[in-house]
C-alpha positions as CSV (number, residue, x, y, z in Angstrom):
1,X,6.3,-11.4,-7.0
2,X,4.6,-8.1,-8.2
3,X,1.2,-8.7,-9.8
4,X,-0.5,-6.3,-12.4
5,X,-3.3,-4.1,-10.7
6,X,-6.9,-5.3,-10.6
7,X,-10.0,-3.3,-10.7
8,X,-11.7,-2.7,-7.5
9,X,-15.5,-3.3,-7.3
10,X,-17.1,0.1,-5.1
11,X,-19.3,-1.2,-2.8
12,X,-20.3,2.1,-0.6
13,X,-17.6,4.6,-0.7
14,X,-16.0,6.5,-3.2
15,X,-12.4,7.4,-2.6
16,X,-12.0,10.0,-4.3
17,X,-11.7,12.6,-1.0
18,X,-9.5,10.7,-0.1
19,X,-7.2,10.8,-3.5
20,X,-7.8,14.4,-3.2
21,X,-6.6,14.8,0.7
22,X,-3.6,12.7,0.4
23,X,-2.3,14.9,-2.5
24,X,-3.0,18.3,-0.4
25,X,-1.1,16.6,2.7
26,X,1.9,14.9,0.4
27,X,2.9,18.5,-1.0
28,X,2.3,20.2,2.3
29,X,4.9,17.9,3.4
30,X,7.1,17.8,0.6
31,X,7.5,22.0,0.9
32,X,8.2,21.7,4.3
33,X,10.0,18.6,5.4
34,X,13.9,18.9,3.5
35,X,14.2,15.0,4.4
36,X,10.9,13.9,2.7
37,X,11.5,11.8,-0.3
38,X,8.5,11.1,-2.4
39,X,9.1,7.5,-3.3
40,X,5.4,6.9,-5.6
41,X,3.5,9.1,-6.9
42,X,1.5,8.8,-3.1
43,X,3.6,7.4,-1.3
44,X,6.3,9.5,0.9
45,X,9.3,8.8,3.6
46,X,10.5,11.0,5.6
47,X,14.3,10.0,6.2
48,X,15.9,10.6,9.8
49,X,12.5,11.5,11.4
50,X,13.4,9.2,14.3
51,X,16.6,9.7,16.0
52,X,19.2,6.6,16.8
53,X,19.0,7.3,20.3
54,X,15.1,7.0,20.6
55,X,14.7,4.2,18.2
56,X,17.3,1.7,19.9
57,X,15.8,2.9,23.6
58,X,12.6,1.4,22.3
59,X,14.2,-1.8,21.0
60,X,16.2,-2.1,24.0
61,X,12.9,-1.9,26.1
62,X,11.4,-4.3,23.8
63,X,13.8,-6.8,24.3
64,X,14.6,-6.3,28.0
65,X,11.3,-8.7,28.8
66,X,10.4,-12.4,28.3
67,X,8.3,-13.8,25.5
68,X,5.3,-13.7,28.0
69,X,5.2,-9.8,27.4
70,X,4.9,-10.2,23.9
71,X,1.0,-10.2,23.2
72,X,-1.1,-13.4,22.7
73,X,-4.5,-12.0,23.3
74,X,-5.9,-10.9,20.1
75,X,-8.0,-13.4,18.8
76,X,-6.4,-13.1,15.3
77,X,-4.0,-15.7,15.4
78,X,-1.1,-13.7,13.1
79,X,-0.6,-11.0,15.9
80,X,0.7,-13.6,18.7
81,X,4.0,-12.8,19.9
82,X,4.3,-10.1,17.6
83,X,2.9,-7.1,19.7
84,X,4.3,-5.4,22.6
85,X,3.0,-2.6,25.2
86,X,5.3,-0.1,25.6
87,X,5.4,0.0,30.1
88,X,8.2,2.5,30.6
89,X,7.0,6.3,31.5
90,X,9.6,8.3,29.4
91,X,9.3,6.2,26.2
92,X,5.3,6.3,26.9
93,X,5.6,10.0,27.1
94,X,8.0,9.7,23.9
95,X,5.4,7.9,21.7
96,X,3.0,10.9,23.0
97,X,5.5,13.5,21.4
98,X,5.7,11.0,18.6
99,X,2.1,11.7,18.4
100,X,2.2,15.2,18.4
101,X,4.4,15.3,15.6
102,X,2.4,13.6,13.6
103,X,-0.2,15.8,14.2
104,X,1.9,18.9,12.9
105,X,3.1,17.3,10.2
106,X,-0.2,17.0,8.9
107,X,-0.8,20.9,10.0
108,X,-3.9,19.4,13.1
109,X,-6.2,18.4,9.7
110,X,-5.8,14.7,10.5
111,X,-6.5,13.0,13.6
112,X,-3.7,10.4,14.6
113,X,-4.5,7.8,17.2
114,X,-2.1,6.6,20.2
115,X,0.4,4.9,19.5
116,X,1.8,2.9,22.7
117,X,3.5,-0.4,21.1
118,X,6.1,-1.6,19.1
119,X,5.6,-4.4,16.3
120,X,8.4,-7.1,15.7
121,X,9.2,-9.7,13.1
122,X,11.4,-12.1,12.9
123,X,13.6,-14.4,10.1
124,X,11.4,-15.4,8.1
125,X,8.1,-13.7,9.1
126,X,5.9,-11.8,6.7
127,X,2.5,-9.9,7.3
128,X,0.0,-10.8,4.8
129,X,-1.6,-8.5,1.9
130,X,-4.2,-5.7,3.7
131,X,-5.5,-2.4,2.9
132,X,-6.0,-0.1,5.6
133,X,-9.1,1.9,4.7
134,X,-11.8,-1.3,3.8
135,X,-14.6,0.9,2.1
136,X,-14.1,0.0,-0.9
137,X,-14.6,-3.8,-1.1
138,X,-16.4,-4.7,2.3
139,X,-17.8,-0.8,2.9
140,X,-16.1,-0.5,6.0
141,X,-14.8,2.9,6.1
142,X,-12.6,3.7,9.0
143,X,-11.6,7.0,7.8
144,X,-8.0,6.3,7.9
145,X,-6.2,8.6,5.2
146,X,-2.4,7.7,5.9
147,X,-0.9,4.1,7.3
148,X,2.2,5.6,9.5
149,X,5.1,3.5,10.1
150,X,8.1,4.2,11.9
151,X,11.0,2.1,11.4
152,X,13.1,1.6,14.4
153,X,15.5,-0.9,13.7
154,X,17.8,-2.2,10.4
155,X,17.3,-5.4,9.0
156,X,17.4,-7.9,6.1
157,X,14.5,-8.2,4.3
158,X,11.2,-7.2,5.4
159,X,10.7,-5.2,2.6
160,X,7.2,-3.3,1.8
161,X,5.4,-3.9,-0.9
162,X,2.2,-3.1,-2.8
163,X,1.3,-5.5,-5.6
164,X,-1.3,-3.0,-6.9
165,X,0.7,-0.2,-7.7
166,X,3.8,-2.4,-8.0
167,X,6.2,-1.0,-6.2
168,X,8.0,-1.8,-3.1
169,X,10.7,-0.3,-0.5
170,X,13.3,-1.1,1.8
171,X,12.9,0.6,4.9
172,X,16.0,2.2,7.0
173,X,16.1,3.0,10.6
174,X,14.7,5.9,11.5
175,X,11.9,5.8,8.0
176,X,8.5,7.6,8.8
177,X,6.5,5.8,6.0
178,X,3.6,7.5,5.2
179,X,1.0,5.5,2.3
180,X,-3.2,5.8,1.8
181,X,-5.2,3.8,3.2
182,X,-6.7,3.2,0.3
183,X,-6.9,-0.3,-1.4
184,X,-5.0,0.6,-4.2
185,X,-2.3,0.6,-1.7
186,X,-3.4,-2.8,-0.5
187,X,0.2,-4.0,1.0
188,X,2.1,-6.3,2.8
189,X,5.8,-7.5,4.1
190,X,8.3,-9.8,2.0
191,X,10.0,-12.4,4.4
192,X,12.7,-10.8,7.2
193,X,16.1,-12.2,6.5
194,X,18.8,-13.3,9.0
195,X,18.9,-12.6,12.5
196,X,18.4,-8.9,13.0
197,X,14.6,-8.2,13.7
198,X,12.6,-5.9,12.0
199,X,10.8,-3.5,14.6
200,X,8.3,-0.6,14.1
201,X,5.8,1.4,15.4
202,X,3.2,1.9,13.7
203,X,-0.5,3.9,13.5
204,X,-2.7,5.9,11.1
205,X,-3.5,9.4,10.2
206,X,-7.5,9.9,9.7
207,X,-10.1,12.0,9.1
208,X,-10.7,14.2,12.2
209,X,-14.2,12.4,12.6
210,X,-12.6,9.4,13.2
211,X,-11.5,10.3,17.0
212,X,-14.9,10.5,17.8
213,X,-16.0,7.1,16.3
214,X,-13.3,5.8,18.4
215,X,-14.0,6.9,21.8
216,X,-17.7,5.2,21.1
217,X,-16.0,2.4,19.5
218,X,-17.6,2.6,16.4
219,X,-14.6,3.3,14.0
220,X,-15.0,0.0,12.6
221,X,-18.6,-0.7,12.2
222,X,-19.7,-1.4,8.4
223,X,-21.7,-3.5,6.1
224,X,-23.9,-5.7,7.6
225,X,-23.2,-4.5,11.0
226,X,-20.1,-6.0,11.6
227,X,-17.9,-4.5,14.1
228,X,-14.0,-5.3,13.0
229,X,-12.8,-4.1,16.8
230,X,-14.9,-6.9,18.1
231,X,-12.0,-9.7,17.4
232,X,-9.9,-7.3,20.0
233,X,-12.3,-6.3,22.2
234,X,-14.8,-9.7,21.9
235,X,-18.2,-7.3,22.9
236,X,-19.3,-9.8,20.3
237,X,-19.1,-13.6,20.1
238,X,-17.9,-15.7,17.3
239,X,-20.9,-16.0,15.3
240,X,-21.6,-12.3,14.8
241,X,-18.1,-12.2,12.5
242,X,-17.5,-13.4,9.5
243,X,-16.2,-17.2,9.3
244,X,-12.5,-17.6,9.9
245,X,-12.0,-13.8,11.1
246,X,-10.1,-14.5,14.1
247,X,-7.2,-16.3,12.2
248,X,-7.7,-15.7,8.5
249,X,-6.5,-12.3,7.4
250,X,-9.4,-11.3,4.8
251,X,-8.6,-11.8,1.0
252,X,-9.4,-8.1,-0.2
């Protein structure tokens, strides 16, 4: 159910930039793409971005291994068996292009990071409420401007939705969903219906500064020094996180 928006409390960051970059981008996008559809006022899909062809060779991939390959190594509970590495050369070298893209859709002003896996969910699966960009309410600015999904299979359910500026989609095969990071676009994923699964790929668009910050894996680091890629990477132990940050998604 859809919830009225609540104010945000600014803790380090203002977002305005941001507000300000995502409208330059969205009508860049909107002149030049005849299948983008602007859905909310920030919010766009581009329709058909994928082909058929590419998005069931990546499903097909997906499924062609055991549960083993699906990943069970992040420390945050939610992500087990819901992960995959993408291990074939040519759909590896497709994601790249996939990449690339990206990065002319956006004209080479936004940085967009590899993308080498595909998400699943199955029946009755959800993915809990999350904002992308954290400086507002914990100051943890990752510079990400745009949440990028690509939806590469049909299914029942599974729909997108974001309480705070109620409003949700249904995805199609093929979608490129593009949304701010923002946390007025805090969002997350009604229950998948039935038997088909819902499959993506996914990534984010960011500030150019942000490639940087990765390579010295800093992209993360925020208030009170806490490093958010730790709970991937564990350079830190437990107590250096905040409690339940391994299996509790954060309540934003």
């Amino acid at each position: 159910m859809l919830r009225a928006p609540v104010p945000v409390e600014i803790v380090l960051t203002n977002m305005e930039p941001y507000a300000s970059i995502v409208k330059k981008q969205l009508t860049q996008i909107l002149e030049k793409e005849p299948n983008a559809v602007l859905i909310e006022k920030n919010i766009v899909v581009l329709k058909n971005w994928l082909s058929d062809d590419l998005c069931d060779r990546l499903v097909n991939h997906a499924e062609s291994f055991g549960e083993e390959a699906w990943w069970e190594k992040n420390k945050r509970e939610w992500w087990h068996g819901k992960f995959f590495f993408v291990e074939d050369p040519d759909l590896d070298q497709e994601l790249k292009h996939m990449r690339v893209r990206l990065q002319e859709l956006f004209n080479q002003e936004l940085w967009v990071e590899s993308m080498n896996s595909v998400h699943r969910m199955t029946e009755g699966q959800t993915m809990f409420e999350h904002a992308d960009n954290l400086a507002e309410s914990l100051g943890l600015d990752n510079k990400c401007v745009f949440g990028v999904t690509h939806y590469i299979s049909n299914f029942d359910g599974g729909e997108i939705y974001y309480p705070y500026v109620n409003f949700e989609y249904k995805p199609n095969k093929g979608d490129l969903l593009l949304h701010p990071g923002w946390e007025d676009y805090l969002h997350g994923t009604k229950p998948v219906k039935g038997n088909r699964i819902r499959y993506i790929v996914a990534g984010f668009a960011s500030l150019p500064e942000a490639q940087a910050l990765r390579e010295k894996d800093q992209l993360y680091e925020g208030v009170d020094a806490i490093k958010m890629s730790s709970a991937v990477t564990d350079i830190f132990g437990k107590n250096d996180l905040p409690e339940n940050f391994y299996t509790k998604p954060h309540e934003y």
